[in-house]
VMD Tcl script that builds the backbone (N, CA, C; Angstrom):
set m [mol new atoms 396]
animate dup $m
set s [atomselect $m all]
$s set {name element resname resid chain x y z} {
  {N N UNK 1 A -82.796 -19.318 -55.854}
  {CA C UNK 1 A -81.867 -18.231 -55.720}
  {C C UNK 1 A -81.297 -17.854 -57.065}
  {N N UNK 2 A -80.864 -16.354 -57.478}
  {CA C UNK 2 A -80.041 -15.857 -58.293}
  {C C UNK 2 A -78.839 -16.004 -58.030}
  {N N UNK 3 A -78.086 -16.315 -59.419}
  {CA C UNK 3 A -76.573 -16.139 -59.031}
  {C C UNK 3 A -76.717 -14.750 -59.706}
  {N N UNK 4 A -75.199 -14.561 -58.868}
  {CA C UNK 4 A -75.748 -12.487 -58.828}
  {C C UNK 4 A -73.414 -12.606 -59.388}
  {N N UNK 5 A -73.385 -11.942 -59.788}
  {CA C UNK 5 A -71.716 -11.958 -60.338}
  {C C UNK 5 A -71.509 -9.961 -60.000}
  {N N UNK 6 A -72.712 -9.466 -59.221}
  {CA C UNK 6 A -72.358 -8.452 -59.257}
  {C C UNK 6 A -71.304 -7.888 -57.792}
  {N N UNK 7 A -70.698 -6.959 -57.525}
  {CA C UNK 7 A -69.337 -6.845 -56.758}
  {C C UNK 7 A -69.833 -5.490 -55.623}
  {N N UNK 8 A -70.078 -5.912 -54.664}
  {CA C UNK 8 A -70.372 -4.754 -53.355}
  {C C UNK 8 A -68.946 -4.657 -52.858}
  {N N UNK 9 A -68.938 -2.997 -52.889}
  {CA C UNK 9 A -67.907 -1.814 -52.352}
  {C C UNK 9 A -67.286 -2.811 -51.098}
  {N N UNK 10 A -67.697 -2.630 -50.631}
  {CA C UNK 10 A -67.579 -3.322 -49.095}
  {C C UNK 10 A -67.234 -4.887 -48.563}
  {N N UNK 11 A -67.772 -5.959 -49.052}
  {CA C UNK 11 A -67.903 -7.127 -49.053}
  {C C UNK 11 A -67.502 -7.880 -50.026}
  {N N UNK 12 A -67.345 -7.242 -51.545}
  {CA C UNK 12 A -66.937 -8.293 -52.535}
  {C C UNK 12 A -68.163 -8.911 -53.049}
  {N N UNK 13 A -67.930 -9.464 -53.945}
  {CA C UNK 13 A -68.509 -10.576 -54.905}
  {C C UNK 13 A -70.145 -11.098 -54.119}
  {N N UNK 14 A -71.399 -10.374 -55.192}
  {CA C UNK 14 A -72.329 -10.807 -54.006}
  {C C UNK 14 A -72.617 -12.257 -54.640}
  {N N UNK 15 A -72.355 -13.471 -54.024}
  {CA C UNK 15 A -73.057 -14.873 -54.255}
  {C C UNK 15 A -74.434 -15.534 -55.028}
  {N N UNK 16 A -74.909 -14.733 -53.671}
  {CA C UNK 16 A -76.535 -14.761 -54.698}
  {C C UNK 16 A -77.547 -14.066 -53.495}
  {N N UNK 17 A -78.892 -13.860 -54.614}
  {CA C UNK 17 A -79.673 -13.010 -53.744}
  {C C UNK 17 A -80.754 -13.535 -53.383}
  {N N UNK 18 A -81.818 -13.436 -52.764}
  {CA C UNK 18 A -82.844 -13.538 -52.853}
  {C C UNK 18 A -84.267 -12.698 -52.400}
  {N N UNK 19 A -84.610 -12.528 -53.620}
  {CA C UNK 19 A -85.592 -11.571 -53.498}
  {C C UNK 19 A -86.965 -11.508 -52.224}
  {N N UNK 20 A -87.585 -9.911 -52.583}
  {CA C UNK 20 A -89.297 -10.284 -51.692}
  {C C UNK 20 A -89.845 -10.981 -52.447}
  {N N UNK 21 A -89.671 -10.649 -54.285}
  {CA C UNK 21 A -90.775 -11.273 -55.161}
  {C C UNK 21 A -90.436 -12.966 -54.560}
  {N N UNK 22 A -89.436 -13.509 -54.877}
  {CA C UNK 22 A -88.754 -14.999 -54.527}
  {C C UNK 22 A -89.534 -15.351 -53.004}
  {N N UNK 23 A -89.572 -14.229 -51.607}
  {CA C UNK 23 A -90.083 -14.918 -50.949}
  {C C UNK 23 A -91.920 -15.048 -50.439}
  {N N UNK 24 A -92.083 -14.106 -51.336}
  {CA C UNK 24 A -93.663 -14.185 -51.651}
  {C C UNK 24 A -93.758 -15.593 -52.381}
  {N N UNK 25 A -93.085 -15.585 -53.776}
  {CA C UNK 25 A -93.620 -16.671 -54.185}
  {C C UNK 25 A -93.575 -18.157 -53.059}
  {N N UNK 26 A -92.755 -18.262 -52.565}
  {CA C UNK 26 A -92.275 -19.628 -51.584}
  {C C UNK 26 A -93.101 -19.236 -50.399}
  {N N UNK 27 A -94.418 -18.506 -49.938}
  {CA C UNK 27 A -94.866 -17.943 -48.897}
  {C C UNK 27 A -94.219 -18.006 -47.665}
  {N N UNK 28 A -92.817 -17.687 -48.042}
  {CA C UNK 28 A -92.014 -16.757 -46.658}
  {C C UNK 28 A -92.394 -15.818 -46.516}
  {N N UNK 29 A -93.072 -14.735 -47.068}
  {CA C UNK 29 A -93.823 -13.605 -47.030}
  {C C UNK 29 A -94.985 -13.831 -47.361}
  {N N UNK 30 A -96.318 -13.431 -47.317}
  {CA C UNK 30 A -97.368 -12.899 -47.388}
  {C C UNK 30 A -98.006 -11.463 -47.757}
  {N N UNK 31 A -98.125 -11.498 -49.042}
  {CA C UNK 31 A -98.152 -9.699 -49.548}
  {C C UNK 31 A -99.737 -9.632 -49.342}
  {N N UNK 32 A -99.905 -8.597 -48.706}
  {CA C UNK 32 A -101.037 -7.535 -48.155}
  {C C UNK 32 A -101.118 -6.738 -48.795}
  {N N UNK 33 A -100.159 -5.858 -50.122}
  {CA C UNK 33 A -100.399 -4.953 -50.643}
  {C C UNK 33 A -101.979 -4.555 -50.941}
  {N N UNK 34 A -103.056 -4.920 -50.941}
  {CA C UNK 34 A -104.207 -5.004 -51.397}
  {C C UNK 34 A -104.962 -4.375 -50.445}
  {N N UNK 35 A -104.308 -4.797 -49.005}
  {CA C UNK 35 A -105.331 -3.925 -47.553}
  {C C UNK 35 A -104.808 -3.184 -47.460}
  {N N UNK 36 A -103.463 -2.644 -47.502}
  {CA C UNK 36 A -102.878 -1.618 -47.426}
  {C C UNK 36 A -103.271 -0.489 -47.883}
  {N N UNK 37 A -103.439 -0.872 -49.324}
  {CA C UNK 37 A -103.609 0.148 -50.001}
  {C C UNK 37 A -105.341 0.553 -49.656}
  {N N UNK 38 A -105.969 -0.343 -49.623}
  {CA C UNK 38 A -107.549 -0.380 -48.949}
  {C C UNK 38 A -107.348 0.760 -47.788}
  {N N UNK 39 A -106.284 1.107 -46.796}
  {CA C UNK 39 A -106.390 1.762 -45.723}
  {C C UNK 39 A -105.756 3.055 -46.401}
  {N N UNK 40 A -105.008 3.298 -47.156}
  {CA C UNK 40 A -104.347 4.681 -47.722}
  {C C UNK 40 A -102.793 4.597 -48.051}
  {N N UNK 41 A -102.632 2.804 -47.594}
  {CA C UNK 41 A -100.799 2.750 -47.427}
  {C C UNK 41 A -100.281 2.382 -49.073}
  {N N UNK 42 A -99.581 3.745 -49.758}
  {CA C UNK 42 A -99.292 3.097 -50.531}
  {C C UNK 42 A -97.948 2.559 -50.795}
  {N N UNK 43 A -97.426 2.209 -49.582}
  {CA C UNK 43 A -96.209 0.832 -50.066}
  {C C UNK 43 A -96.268 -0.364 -50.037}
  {N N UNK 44 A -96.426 -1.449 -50.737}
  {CA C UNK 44 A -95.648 -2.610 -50.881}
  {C C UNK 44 A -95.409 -2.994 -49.442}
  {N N UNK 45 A -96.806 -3.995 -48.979}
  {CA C UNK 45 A -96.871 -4.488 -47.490}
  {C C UNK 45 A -96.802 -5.718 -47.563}
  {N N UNK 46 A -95.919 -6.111 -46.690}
  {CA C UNK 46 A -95.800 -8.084 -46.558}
  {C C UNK 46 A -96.003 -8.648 -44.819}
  {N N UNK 47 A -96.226 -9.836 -44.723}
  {CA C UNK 47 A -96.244 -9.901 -43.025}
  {C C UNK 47 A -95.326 -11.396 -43.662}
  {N N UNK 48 A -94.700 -11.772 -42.482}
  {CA C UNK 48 A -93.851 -13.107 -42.844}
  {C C UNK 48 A -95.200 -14.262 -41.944}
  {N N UNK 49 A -94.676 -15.594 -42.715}
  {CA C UNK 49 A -95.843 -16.346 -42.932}
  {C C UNK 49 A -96.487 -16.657 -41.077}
  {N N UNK 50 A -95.175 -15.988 -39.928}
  {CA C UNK 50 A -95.602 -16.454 -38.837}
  {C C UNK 50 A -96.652 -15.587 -38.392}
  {N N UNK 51 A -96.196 -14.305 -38.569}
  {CA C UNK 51 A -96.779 -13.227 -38.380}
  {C C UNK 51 A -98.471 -13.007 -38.737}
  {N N UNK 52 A -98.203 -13.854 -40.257}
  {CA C UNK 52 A -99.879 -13.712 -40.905}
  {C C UNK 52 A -100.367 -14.689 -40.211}
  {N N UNK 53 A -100.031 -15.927 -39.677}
  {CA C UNK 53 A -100.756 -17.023 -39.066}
  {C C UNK 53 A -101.067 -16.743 -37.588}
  {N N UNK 54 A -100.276 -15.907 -37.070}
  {CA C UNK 54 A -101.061 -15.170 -35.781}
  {C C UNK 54 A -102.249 -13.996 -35.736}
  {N N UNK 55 A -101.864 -13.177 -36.790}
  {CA C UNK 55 A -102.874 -12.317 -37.011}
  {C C UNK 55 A -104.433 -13.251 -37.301}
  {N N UNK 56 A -104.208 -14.479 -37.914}
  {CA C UNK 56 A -105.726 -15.390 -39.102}
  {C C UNK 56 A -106.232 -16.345 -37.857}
  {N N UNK 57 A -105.376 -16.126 -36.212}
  {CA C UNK 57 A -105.639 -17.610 -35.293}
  {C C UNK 57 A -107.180 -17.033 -34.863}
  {N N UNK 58 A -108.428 -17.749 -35.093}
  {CA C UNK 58 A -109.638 -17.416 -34.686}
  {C C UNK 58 A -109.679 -18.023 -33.197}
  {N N UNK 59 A -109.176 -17.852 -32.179}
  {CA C UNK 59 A -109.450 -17.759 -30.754}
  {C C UNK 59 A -110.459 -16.547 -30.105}
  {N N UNK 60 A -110.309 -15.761 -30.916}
  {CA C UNK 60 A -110.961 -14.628 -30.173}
  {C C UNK 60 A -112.481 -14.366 -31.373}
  {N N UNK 61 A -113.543 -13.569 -30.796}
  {CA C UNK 61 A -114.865 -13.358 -31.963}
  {C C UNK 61 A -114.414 -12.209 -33.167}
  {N N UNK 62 A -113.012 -11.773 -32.814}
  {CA C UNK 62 A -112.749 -10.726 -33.590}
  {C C UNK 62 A -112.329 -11.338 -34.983}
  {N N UNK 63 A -113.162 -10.683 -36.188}
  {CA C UNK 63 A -112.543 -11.029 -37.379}
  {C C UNK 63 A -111.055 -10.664 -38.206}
  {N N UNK 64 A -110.909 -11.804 -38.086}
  {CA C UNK 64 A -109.522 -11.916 -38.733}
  {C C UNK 64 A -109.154 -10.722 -39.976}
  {N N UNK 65 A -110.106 -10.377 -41.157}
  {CA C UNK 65 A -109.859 -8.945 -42.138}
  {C C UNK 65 A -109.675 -7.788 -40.997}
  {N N UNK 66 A -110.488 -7.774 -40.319}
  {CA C UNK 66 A -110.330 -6.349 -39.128}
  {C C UNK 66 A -108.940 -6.488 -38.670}
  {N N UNK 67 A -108.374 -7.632 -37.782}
  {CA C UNK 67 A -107.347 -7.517 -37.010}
  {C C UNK 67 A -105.990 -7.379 -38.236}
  {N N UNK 68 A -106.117 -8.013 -39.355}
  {CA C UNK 68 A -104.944 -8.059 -40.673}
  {C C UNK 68 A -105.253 -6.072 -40.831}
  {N N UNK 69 A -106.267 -5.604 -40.680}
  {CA C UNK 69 A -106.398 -3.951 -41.316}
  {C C UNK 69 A -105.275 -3.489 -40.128}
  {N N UNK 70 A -105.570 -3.875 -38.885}
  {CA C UNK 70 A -105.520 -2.826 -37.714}
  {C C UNK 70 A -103.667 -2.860 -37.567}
  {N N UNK 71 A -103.799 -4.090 -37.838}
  {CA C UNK 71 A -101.759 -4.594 -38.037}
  {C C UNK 71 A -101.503 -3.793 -39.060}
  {N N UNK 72 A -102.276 -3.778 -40.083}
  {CA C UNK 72 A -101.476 -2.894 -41.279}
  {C C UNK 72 A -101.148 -1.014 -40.839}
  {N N UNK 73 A -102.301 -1.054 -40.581}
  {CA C UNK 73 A -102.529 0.220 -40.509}
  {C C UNK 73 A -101.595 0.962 -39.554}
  {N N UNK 74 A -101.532 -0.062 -38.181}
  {CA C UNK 74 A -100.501 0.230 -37.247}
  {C C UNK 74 A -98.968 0.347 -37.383}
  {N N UNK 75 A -98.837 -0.773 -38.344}
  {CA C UNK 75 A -97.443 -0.603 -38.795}
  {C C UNK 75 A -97.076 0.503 -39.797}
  {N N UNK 76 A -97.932 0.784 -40.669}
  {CA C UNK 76 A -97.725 1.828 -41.001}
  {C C UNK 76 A -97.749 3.487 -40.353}
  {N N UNK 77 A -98.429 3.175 -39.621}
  {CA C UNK 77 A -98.633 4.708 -38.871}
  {C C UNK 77 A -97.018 4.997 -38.164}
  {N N UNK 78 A -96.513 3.001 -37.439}
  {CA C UNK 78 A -95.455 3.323 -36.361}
  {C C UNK 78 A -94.524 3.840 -37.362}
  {N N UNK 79 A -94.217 3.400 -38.489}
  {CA C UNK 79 A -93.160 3.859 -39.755}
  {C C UNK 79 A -92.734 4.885 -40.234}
  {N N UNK 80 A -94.007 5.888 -40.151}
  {CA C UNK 80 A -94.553 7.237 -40.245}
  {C C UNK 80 A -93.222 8.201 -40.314}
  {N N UNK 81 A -92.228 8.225 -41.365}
  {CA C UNK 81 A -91.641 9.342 -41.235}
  {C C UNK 81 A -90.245 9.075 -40.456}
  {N N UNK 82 A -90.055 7.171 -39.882}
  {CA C UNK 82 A -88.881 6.604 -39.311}
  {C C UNK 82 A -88.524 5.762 -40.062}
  {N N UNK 83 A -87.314 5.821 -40.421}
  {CA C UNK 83 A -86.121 4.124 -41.165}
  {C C UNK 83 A -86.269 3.023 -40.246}
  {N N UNK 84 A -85.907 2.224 -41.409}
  {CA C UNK 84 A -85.304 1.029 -39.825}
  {C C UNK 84 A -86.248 0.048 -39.553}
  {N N UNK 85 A -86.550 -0.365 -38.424}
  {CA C UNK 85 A -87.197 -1.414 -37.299}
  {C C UNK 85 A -87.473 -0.668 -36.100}
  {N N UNK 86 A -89.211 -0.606 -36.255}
  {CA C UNK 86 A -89.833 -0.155 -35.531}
  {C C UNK 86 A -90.544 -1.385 -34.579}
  {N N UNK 87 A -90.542 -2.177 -33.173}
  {CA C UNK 87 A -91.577 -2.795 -32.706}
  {C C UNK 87 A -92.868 -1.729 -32.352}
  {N N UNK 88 A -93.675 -2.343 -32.391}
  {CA C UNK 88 A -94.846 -2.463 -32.185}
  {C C UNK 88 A -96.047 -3.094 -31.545}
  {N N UNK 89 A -97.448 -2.915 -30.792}
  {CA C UNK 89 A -98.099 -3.624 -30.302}
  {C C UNK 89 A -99.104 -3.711 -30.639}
  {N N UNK 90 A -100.090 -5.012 -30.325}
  {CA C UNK 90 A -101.491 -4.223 -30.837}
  {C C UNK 90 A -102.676 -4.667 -29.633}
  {N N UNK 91 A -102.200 -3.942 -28.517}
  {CA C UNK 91 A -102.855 -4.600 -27.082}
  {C C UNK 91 A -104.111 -4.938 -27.323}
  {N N UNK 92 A -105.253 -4.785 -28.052}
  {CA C UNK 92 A -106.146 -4.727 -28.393}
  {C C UNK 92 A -106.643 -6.244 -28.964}
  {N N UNK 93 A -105.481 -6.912 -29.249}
  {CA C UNK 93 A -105.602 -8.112 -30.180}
  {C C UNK 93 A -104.751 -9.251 -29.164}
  {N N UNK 94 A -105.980 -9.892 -28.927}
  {CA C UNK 94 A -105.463 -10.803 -27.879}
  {C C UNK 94 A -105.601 -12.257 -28.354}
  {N N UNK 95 A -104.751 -13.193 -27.995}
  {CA C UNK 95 A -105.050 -14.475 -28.596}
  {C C UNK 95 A -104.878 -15.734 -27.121}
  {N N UNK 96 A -105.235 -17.207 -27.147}
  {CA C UNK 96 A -105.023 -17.818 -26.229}
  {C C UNK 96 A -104.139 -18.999 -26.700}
  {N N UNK 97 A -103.608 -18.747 -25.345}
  {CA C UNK 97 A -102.355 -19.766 -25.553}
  {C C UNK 97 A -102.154 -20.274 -23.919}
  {N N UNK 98 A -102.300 -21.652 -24.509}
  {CA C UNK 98 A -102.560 -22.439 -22.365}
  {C C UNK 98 A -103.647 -21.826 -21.703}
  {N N UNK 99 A -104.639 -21.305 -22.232}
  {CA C UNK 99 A -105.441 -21.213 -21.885}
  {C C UNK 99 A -106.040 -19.557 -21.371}
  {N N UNK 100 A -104.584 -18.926 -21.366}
  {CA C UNK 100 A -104.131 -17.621 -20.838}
  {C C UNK 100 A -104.547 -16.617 -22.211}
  {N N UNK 101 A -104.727 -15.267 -22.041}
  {CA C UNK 101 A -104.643 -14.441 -23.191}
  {C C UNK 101 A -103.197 -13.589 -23.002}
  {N N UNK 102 A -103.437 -13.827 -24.456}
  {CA C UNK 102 A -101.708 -13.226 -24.361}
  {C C UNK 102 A -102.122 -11.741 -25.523}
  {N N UNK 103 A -100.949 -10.959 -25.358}
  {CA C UNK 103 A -100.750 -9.977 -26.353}
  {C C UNK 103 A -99.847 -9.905 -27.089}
  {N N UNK 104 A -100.594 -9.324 -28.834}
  {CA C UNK 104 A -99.331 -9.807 -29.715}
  {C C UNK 104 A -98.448 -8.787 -30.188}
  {N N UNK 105 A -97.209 -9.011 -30.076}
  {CA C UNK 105 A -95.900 -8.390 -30.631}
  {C C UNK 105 A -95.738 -8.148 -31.661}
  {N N UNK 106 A -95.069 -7.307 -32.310}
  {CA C UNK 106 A -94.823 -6.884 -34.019}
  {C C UNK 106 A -93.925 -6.069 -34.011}
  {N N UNK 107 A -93.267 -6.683 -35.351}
  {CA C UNK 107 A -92.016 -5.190 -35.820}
  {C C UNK 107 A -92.432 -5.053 -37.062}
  {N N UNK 108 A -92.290 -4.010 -37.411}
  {CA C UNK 108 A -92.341 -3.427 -38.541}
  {C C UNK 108 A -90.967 -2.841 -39.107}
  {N N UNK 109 A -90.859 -3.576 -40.370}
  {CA C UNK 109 A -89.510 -2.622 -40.880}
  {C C UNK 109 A -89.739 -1.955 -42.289}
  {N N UNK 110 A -89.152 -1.017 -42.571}
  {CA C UNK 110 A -89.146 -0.145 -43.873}
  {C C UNK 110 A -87.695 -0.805 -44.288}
  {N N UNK 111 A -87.591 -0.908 -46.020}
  {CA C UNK 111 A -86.371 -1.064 -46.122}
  {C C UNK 111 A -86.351 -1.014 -47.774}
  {N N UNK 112 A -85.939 -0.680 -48.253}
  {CA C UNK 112 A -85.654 -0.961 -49.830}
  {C C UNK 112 A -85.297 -2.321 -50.898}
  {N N UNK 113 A -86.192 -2.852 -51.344}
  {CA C UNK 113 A -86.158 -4.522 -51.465}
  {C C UNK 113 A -87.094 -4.045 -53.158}
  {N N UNK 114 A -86.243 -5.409 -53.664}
  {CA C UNK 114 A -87.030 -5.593 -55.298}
  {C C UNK 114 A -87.739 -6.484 -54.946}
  {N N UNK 115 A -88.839 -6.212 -55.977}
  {CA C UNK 115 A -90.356 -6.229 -55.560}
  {C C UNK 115 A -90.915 -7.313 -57.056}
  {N N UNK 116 A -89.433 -7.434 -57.801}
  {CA C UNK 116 A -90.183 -7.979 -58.779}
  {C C UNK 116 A -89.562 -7.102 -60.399}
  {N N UNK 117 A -89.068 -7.832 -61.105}
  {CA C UNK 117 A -88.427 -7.237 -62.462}
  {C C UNK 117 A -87.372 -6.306 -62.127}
  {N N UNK 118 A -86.678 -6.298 -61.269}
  {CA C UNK 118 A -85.394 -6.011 -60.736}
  {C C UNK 118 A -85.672 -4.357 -60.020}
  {N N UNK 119 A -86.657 -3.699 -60.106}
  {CA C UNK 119 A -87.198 -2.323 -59.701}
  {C C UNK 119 A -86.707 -2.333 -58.313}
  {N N UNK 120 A -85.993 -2.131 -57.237}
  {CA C UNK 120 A -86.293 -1.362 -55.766}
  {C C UNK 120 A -87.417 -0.552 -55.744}
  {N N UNK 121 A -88.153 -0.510 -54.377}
  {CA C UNK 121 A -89.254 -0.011 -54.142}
  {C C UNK 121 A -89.087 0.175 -52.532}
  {N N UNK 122 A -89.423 0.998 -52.051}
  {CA C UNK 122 A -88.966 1.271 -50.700}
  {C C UNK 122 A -91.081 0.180 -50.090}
  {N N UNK 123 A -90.305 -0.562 -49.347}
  {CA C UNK 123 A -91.496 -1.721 -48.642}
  {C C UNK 123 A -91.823 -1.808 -46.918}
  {N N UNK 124 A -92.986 -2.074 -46.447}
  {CA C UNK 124 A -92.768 -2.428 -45.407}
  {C C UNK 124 A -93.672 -3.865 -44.919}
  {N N UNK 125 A -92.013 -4.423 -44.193}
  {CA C UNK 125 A -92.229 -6.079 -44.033}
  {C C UNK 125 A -92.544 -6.132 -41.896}
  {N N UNK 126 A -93.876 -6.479 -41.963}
  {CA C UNK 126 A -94.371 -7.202 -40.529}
  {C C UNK 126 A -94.225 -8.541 -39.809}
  {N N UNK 127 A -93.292 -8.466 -38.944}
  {CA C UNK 127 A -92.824 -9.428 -38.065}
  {C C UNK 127 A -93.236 -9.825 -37.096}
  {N N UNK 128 A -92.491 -11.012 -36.556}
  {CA C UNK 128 A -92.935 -10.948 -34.991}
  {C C UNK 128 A -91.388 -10.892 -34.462}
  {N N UNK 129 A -91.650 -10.023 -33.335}
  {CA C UNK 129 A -90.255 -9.948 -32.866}
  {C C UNK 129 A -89.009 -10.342 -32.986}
  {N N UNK 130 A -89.298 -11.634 -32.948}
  {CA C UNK 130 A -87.489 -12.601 -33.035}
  {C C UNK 130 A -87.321 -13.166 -34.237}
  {N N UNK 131 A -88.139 -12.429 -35.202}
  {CA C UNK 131 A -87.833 -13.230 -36.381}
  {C C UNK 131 A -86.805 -11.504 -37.190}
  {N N UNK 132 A -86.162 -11.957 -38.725}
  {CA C UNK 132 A -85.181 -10.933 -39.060}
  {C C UNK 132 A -85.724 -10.468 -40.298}
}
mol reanalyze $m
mol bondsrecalc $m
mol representation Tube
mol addrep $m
């Protein structure tokens, strides 16, 4: 973590921060920027490490680069022109669990986060539902 001595309007004295670059490096995030941009997305794409380990679970014959494109691509499309926290689905992408197929959940959020050498960059970070 940074100690940060800088002072928010609202709240006071911010403590400390911690960055996307900070949670890429510690793979709390997972940067995708690379497929993203492979599909036309050009922001600054991350999935958090639960999220990428559901998308990579080989239960099904479907390849794992396809299903990481189709998440990207989806989250970006749901983003399309909305702020915020968007959920999302990708019925298409099924995984087993107890034996059952299940379908997987996703949020997608847009949000403004430094990316690295103190720059903001408007990003979008892929979740699974109950995570923040």
């Amino acid at each position: 973590m940074v100690q940060n001595t800088t002072e928010d309007p609202v709240f006071g004295p911010i403590i400390s921060t911690y960055s996307r670059a900070e949670a890429i490096e510690d793979s709390v995030l997972v940067d995708v920027s690379n497929t993203g941009r492979q599909l036309g997305v050009v922001l600054p794409v991350a999935l958090t490490s639960a999220a990428y380990e559901l998308v990579n679970r080989t239960y099904t014959s479907q390849d794992p680069v396809g299903r990481l494109m189709d998440v990207v691509l989806l989250a970006a499309m749901s983003l399309d022109g909305n702020e915020g926290e968007l959920p999302f689905t990708r019925p298409f992408y099924t995984y087993i669990q107890n034996g059952r197929k299940k379908i997987a959940y996703f949020k997608a959020v847009l949000s403004v986060e430094d990316v690295g050498g103190g720059e903001p960059a408007v990003c979008i970070t892929i979740m699974l539902p109950n995570e923040d």
